[in-house]
Each structure stands twice: as structure tokens, then as C-alpha cells.
ChimeraX commands (.cxc) that place a marker at each C-alpha (Angstrom):
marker #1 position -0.11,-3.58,-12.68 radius 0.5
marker #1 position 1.60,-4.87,-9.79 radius 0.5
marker #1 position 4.68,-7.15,-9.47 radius 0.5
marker #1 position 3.50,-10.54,-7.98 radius 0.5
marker #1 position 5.09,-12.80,-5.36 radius 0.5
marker #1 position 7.32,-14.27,-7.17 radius 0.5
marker #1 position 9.04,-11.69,-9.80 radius 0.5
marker #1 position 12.34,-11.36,-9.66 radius 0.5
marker #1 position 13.41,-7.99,-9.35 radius 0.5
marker #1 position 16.42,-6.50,-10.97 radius 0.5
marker #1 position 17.98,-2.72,-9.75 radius 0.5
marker #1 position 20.63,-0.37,-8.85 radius 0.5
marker #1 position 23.41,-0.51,-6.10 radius 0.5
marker #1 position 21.22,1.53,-4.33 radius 0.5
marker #1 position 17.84,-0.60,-4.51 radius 0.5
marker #1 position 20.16,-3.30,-3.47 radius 0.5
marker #1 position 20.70,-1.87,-0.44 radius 0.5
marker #1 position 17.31,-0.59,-0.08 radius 0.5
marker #1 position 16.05,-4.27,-0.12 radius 0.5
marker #1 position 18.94,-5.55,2.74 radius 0.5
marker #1 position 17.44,-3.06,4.76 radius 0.5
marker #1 position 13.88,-4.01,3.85 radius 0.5
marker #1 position 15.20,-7.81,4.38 radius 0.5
marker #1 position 17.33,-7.12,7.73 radius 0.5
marker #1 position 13.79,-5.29,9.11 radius 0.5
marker #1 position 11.60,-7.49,7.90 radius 0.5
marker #1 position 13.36,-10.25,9.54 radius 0.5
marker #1 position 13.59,-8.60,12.89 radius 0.5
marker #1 position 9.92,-8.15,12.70 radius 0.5
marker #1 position 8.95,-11.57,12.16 radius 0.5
marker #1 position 10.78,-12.23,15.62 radius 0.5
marker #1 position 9.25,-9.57,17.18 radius 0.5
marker #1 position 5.44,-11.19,15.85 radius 0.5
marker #1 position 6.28,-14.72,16.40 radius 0.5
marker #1 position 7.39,-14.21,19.90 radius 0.5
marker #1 position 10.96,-15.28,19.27 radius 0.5
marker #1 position 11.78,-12.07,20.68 radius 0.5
marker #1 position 9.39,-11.70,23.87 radius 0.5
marker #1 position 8.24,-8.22,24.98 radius 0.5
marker #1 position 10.73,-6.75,27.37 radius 0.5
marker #1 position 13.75,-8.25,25.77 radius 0.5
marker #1 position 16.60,-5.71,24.93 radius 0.5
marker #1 position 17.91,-5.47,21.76 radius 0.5
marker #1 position 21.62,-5.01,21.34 radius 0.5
marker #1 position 23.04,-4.16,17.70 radius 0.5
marker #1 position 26.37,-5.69,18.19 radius 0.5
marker #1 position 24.55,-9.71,19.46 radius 0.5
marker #1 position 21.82,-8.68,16.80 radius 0.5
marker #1 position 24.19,-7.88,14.11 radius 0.5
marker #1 position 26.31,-11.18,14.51 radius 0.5
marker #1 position 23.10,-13.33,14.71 radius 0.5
marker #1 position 21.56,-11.78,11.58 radius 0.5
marker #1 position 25.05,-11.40,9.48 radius 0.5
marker #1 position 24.89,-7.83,9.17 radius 0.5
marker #1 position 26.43,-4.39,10.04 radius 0.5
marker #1 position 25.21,-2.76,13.58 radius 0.5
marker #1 position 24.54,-0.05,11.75 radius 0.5
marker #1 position 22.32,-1.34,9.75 radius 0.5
marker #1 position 20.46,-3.29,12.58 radius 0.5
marker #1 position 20.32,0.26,13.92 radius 0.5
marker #1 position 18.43,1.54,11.08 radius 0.5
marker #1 position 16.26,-1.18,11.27 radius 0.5
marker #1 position 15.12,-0.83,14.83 radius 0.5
marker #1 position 15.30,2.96,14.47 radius 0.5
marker #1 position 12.23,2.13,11.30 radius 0.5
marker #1 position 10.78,-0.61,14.37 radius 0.5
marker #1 position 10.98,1.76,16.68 radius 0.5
marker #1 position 8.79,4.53,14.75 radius 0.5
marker #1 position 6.04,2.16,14.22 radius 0.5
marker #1 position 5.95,0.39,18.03 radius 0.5
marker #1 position 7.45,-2.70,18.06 radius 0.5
marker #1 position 10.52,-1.39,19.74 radius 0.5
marker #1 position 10.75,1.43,22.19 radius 0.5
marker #1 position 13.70,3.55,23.30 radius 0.5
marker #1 position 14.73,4.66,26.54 radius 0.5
marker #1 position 16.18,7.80,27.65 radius 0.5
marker #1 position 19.73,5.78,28.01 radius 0.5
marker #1 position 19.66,4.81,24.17 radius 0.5
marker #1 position 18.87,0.90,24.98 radius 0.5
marker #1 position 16.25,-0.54,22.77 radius 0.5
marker #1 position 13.38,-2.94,23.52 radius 0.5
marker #1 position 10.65,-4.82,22.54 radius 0.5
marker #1 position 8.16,-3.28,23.24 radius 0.5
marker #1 position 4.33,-4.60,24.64 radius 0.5
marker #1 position 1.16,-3.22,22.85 radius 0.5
marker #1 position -1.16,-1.87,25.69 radius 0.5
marker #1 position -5.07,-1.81,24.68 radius 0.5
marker #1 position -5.21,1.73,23.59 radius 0.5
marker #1 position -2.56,0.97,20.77 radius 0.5
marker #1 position -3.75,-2.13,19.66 radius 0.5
marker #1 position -7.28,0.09,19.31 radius 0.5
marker #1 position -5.13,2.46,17.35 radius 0.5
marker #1 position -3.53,0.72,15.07 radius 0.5
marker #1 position -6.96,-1.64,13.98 radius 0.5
marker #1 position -8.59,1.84,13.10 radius 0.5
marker #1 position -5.99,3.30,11.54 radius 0.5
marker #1 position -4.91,0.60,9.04 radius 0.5
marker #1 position -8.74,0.11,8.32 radius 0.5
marker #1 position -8.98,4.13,7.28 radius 0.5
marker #1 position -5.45,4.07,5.28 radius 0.5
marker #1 position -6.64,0.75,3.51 radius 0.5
marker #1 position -10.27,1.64,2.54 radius 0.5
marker #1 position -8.33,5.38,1.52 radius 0.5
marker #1 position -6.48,3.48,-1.53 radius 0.5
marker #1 position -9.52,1.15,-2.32 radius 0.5
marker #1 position -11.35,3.82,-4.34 radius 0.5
marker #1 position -8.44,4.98,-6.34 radius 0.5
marker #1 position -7.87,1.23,-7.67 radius 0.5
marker #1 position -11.43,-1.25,-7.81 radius 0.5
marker #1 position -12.23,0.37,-11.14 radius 0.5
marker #1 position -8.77,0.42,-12.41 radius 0.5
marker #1 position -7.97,-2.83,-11.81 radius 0.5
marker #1 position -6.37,-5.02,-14.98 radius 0.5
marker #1 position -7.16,-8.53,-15.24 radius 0.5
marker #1 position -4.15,-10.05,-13.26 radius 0.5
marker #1 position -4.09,-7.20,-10.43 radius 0.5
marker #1 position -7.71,-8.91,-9.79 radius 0.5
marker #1 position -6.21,-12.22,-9.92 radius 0.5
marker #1 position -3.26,-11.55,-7.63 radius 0.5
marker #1 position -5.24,-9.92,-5.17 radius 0.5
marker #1 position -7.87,-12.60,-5.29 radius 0.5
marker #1 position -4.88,-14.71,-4.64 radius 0.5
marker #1 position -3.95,-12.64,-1.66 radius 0.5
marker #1 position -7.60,-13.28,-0.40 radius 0.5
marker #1 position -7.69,-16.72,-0.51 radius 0.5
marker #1 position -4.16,-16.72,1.86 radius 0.5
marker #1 position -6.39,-14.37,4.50 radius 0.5
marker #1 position -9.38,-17.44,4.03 radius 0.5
marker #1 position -6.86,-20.07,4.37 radius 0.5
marker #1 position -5.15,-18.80,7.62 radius 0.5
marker #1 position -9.33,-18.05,8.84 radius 0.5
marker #1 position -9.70,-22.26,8.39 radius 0.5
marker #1 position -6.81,-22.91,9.80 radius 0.5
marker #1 position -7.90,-20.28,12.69 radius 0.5
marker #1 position -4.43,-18.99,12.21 radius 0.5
marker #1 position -4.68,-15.29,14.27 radius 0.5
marker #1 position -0.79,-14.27,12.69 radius 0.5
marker #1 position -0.96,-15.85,9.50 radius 0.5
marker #1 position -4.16,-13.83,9.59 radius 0.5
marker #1 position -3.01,-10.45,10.51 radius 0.5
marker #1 position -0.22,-11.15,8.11 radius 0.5
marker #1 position -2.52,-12.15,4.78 radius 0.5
marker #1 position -4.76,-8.61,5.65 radius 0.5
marker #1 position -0.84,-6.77,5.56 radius 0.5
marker #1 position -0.15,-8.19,2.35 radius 0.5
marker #1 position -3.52,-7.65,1.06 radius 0.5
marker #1 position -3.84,-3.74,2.19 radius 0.5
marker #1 position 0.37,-3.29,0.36 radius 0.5
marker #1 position -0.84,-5.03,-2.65 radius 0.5
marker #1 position -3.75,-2.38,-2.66 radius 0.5
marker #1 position -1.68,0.59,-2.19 radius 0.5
marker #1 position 1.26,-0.34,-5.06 radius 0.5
marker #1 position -1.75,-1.16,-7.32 radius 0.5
marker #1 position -2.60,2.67,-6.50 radius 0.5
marker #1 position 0.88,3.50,-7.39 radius 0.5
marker #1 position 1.29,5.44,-3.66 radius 0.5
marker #1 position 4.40,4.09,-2.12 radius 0.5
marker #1 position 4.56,6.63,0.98 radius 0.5
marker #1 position 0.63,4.81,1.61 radius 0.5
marker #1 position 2.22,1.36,0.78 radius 0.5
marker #1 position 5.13,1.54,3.51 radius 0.5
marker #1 position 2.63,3.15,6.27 radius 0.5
marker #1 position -0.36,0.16,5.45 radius 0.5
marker #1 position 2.55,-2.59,5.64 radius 0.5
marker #1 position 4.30,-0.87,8.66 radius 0.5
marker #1 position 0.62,-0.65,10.56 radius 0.5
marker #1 position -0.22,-3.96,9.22 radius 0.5
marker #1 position 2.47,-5.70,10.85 radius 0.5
marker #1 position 1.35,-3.98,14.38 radius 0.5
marker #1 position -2.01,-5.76,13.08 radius 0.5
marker #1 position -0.37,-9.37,12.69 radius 0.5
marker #1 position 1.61,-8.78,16.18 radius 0.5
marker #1 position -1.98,-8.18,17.75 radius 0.5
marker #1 position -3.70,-10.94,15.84 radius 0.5
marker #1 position -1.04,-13.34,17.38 radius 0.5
marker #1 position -1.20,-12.38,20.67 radius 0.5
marker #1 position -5.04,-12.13,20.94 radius 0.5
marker #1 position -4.95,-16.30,20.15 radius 0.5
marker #1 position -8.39,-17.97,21.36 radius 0.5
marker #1 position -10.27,-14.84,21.61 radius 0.5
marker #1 position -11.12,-14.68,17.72 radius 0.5
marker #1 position -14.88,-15.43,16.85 radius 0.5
marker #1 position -13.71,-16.87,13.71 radius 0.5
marker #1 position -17.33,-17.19,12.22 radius 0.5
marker #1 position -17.37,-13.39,11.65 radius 0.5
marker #1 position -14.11,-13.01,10.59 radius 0.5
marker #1 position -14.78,-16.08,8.24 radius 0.5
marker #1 position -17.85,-14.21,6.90 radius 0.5
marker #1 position -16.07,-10.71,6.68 radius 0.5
marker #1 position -13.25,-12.18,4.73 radius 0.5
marker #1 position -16.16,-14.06,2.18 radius 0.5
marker #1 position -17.43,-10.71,1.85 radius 0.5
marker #1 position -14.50,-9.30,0.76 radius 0.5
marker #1 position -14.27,-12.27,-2.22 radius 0.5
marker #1 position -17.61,-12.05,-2.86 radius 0.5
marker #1 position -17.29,-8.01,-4.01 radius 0.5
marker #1 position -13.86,-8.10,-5.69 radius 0.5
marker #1 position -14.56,-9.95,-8.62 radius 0.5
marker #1 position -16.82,-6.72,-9.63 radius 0.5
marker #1 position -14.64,-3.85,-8.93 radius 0.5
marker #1 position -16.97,-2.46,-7.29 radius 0.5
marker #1 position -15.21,0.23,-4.98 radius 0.5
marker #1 position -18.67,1.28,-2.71 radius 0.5
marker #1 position -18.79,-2.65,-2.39 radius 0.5
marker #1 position -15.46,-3.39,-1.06 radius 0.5
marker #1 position -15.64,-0.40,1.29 radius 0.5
marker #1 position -18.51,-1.89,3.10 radius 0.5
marker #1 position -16.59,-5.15,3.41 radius 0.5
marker #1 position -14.07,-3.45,4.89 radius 0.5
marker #1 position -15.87,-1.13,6.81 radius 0.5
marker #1 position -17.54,-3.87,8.35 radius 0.5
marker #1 position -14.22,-6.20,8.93 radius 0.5
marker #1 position -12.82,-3.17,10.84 radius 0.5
marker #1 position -15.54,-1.35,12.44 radius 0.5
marker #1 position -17.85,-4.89,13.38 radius 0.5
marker #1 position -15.40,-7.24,13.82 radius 0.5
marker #1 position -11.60,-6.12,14.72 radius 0.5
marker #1 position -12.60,-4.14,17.69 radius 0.5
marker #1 position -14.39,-7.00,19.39 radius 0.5
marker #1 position -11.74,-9.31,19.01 radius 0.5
marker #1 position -8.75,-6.28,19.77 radius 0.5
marker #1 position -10.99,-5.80,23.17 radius 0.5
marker #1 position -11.30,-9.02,24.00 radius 0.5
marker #1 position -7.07,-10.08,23.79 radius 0.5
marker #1 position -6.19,-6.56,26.23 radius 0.5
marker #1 position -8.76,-7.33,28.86 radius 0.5
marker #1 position -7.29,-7.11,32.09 radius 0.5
marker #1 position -8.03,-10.58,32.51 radius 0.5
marker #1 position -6.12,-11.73,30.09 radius 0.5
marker #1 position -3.11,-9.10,28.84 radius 0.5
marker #1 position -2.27,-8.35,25.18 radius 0.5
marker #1 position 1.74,-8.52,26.53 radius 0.5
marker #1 position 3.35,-8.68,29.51 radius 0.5
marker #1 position 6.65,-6.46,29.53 radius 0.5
marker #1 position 9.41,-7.49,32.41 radius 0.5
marker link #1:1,2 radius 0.2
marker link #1:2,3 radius 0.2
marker link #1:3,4 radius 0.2
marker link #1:4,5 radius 0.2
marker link #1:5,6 radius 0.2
marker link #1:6,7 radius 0.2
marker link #1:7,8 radius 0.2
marker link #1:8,9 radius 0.2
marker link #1:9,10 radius 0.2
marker link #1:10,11 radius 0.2
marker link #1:11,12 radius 0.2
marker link #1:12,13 radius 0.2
marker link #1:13,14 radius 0.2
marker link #1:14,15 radius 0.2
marker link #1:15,16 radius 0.2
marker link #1:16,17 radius 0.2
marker link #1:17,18 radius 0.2
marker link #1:18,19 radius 0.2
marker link #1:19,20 radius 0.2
marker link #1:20,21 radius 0.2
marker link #1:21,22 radius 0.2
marker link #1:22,23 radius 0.2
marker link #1:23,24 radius 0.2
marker link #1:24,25 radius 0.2
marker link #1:25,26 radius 0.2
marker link #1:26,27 radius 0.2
marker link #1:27,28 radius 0.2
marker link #1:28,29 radius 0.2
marker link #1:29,30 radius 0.2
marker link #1:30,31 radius 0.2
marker link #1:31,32 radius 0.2
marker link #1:32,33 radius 0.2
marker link #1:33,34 radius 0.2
marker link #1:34,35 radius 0.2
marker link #1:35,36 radius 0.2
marker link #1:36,37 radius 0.2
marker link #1:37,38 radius 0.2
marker link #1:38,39 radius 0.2
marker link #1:39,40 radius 0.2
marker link #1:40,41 radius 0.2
marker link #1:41,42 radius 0.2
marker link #1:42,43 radius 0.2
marker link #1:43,44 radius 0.2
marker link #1:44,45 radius 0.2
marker link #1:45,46 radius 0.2
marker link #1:46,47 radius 0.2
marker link #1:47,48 radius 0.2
marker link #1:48,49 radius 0.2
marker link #1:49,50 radius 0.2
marker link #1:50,51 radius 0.2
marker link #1:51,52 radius 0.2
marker link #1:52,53 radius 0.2
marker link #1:53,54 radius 0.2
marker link #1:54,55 radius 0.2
marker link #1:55,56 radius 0.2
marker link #1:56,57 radius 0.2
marker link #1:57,58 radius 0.2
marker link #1:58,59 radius 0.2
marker link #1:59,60 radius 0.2
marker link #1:60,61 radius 0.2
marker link #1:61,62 radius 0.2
marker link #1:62,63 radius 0.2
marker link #1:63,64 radius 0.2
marker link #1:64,65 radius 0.2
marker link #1:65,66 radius 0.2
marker link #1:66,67 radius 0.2
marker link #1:67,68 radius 0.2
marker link #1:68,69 radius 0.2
marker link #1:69,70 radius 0.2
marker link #1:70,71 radius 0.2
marker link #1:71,72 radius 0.2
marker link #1:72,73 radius 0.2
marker link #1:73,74 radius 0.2
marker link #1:74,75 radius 0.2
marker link #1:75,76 radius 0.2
marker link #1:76,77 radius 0.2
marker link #1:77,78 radius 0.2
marker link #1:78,79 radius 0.2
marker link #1:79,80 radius 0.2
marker link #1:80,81 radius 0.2
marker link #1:81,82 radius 0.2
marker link #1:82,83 radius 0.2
marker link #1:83,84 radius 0.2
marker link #1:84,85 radius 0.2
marker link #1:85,86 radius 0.2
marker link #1:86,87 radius 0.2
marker link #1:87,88 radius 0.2
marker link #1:88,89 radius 0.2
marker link #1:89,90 radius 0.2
marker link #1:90,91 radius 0.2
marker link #1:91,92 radius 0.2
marker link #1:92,93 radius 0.2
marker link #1:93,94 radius 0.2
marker link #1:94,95 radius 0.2
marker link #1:95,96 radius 0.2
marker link #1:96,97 radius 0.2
marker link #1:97,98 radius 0.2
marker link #1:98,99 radius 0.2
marker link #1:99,100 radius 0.2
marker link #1:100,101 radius 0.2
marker link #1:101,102 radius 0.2
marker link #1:102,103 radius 0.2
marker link #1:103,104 radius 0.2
marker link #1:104,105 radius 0.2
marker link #1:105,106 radius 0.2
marker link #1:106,107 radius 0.2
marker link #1:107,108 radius 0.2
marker link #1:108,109 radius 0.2
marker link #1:109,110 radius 0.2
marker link #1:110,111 radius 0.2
marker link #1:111,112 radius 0.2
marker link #1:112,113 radius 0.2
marker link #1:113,114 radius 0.2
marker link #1:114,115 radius 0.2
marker link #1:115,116 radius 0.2
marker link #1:116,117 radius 0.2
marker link #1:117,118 radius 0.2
marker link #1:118,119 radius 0.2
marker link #1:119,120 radius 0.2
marker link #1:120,121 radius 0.2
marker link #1:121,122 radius 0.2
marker link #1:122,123 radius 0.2
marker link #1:123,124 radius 0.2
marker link #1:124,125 radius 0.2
marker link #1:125,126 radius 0.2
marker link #1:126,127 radius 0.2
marker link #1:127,128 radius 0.2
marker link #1:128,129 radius 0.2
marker link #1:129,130 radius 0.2
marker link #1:130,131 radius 0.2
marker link #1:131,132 radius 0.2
marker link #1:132,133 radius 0.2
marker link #1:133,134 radius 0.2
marker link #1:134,135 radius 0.2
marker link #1:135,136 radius 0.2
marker link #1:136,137 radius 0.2
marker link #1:137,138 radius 0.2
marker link #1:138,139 radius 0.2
marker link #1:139,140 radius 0.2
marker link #1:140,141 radius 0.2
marker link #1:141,142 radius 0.2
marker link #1:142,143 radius 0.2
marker link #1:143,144 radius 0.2
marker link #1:144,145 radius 0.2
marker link #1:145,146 radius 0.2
marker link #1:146,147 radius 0.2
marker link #1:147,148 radius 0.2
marker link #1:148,149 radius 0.2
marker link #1:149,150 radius 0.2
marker link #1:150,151 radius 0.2
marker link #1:151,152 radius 0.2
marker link #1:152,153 radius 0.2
marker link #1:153,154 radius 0.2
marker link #1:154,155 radius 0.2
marker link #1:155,156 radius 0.2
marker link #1:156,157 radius 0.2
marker link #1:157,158 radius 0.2
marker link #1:158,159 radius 0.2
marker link #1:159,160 radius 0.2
marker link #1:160,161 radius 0.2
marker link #1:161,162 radius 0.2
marker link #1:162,163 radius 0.2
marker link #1:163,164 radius 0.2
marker link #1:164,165 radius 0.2
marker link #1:165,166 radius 0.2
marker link #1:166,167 radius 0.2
marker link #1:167,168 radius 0.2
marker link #1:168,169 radius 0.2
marker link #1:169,170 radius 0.2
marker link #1:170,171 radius 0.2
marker link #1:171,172 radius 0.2
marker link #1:172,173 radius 0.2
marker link #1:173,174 radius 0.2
marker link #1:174,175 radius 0.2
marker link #1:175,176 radius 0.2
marker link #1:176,177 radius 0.2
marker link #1:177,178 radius 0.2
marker link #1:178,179 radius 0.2
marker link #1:179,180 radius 0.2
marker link #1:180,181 radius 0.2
marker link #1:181,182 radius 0.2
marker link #1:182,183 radius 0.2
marker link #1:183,184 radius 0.2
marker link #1:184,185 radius 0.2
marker link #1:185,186 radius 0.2
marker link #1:186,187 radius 0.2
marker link #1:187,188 radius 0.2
marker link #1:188,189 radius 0.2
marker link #1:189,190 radius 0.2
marker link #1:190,191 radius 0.2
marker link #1:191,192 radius 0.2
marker link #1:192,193 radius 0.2
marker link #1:193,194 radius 0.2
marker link #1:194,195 radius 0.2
marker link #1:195,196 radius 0.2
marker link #1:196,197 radius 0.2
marker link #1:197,198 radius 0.2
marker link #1:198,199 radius 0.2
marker link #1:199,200 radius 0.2
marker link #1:200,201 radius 0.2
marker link #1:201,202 radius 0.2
marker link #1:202,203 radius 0.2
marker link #1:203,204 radius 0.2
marker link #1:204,205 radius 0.2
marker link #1:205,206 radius 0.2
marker link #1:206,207 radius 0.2
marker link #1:207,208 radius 0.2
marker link #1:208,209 radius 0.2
marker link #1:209,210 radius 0.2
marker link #1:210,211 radius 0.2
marker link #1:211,212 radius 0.2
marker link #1:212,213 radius 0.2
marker link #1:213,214 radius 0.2
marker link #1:214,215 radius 0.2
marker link #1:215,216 radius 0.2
marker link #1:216,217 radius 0.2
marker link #1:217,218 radius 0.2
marker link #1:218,219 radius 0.2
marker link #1:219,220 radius 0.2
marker link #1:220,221 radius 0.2
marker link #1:221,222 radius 0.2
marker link #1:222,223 radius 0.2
marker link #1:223,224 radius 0.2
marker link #1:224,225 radius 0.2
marker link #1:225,226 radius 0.2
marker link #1:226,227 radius 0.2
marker link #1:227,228 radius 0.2
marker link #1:228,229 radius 0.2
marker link #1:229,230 radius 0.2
marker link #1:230,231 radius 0.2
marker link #1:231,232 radius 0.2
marker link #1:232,233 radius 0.2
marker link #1:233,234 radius 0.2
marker link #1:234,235 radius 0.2
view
């Protein structure tokens, strides 16, 4: 079973730390996704560490971890920047949080215990909610949580930290692609998903996924980088 939203979580010095980091990251990323922090924009620990009360060091870390998943890049004089997803990478990252979700979904459907199901059915009707409120990052966002709830059901952390990393990549793109979503078949992708859950039925929910990412994602992921209208714009 999986801890749920709102457990409070007790731990070491060490987990402590481990969660100021995930905190101080987590935070930098939601600026990176909301735009607050624009593509092209350089990223200085000492401004960033005053503005988010922490060490540089630690905002270091952070954008080292931001850095090895693409929202920041690094340039041969050791600045760091926000970086722009071109079309290729957007492509990438769609197909490759698609394969390491769907990996993790037959190790837990038949495994699940009464309130996994009802968390992640939860966690569904967040992804439905942002599709009627035609919400592209809360979107992207609810799929991230969704996948990460997945992969700690599983009990495979290293697969846990790589879907949330990629899904975040997922909820930058989502934002950024804005009008271009045909909502109707991401509405009807995301029904399918709620429609197979309840039965635990692992085949089931890898054909709703399948189709989500292989039918649907691409379109939309093709449609926000088209040279007539840019995923991102660096300076």
C-alpha cells in the first residue's frame, strides 16, 4: 500500500534533508512549468538561494537534478539556464514516460489492495477534472502523479523518481502546447483509463495507455512544436 496525499510522514535527519531537497526542486520546477521562469532566463544560485530561503548549494543540487532531466541546461562557462524543449524532446519524453509507466502497470493491477485502487482512482478523477477544465498543466501534472503513484505501489523507487522526473517534462509540454489539445480524445482516453481500473485488469489498462500515448500524445506534442507555432522560444 501506498502513502496517500495527505500522510504525514515522520523520518531521520537524513530523510529530512532528503525532502528539502525534494521541496527546494520541486519548487524550482513548478517555476520552470508555470512560466514564472521563461526559457532563456539564467539561473543564478546566490539570487535563487535568497528568493527561495535556502543554501546555494543546495539550489545547486537542485538544478544539477533539473539539469539531468532538461529543464535546465549548462553551458561550457558553468552558467545555468532554462532551457526550451525543441520538438524532438518533447517527442522523447511523451514516449518514454508512456513505456516506463505501462512497464510498472503489470507488476501492480493484480496486486492492488482496496485503498491503492481508491487512491489511484482518486488520482484519475484529478487528470478528468483538469480534462473539463481543459487545463493542459494541471493535466500533464495529474498523469505525473498518476504514473509515481503507480511505480511506489510497485515498490520501485529508482522507476518512481525517473516517471515523476519525465512526467514533469510531460506537464512543461502540456502547458506550453495550450489550444492545440483535442480535448475530446484526451477526455475519452482518460474515461478509458477509469473505466478499466476498477477491474485490475493489467492487459486492460495497458491498452488505455497504449492508446493515450501512442493515439493521442503525439498528435497533440506535434501540433504545439510546429514551426508555426514554437513549443519555446529561448533568447
Amino acid at each position: 500500500m501506498i502513502e496517500k496525499k495527505d500522510d504525514v510522514r515522520a523520518g531521520s535527519a537524513t530523510s529530512v534533508a532528503g525532502d528539502r531537497h525534494r521541496g527546494l526542486q520541486d519548487r524550482l520546477t513548478d517555476a520552470i512549468v508555470s512560466g514564472a521562469l521563461a526559457p532563456g532566463t539564467r539561473l543564478d544560485e546566490r539570487d535563487l538561494a535568497v528568493a527561495l530561503d535556502a543554501r546555494p548549494a543546495e539550489v545547486l543540487r537542485a538544478l544539477d537534478r533539473l539539469a539531468a532531466v532538461g529543464l535546465v541546461a549548462v553551458r561550457r562557462d558553468g552558467t545555468r539556464w532554462v532551457t526550451a524543449l525543441d520538438g524532438d524532446r518533447a517527442r522523447d519524453v511523451v514516449a518514454l514516460f508512456g513505456d516506463v509507466w505501462i512497464g510498472s502497470v503489470r507488476r501492480t493491477m493484480t496486486v492492488l489492495h482496496a485503498d491503492d485502487l481508491a487512491y489511484l482512482d482518486e488520482l484519475v478523477d484529478d487528470v478528468a477534472l483538469a480534462v473539463r477544465w481543459r487545463d493542459g498543466a494541471a493535466f500533464g501534472g495529474g498523469l505525473r502523479a498518476l504514473a509515481v503513484a503507480f511505480a511506489r505501489i510497485e515498490g520501485n523507487t529508482e522507476r518512481a523518481e525517473l516517471v515523476g522526473n519525465l512526467g514533469t517534462l510531460l506537464a512543461c509540454v502540456a502547458r506550453r502546447a495550450g489550444s492545440v489539445f483535442d480535448w475530446s480524445d484526451v477526455r475519452a482516453a482518460v474515461a478509458r483509463i477509469a473505466v478499466v481500473l476498477p477491474g485490475r485488469d493489467a492487459a486492460a489498462m495497458r491498452a488505455a495507455l497504449m492508446t493515450l500515448f501512442d493515439d493521442v500524445l503525439p498528435g497533440i506534442v506535434d501540433r504545439a512544436v510546429a514551426p508555426t507555432r514554437p513549443l519555446a522560444a529561448a533568447s
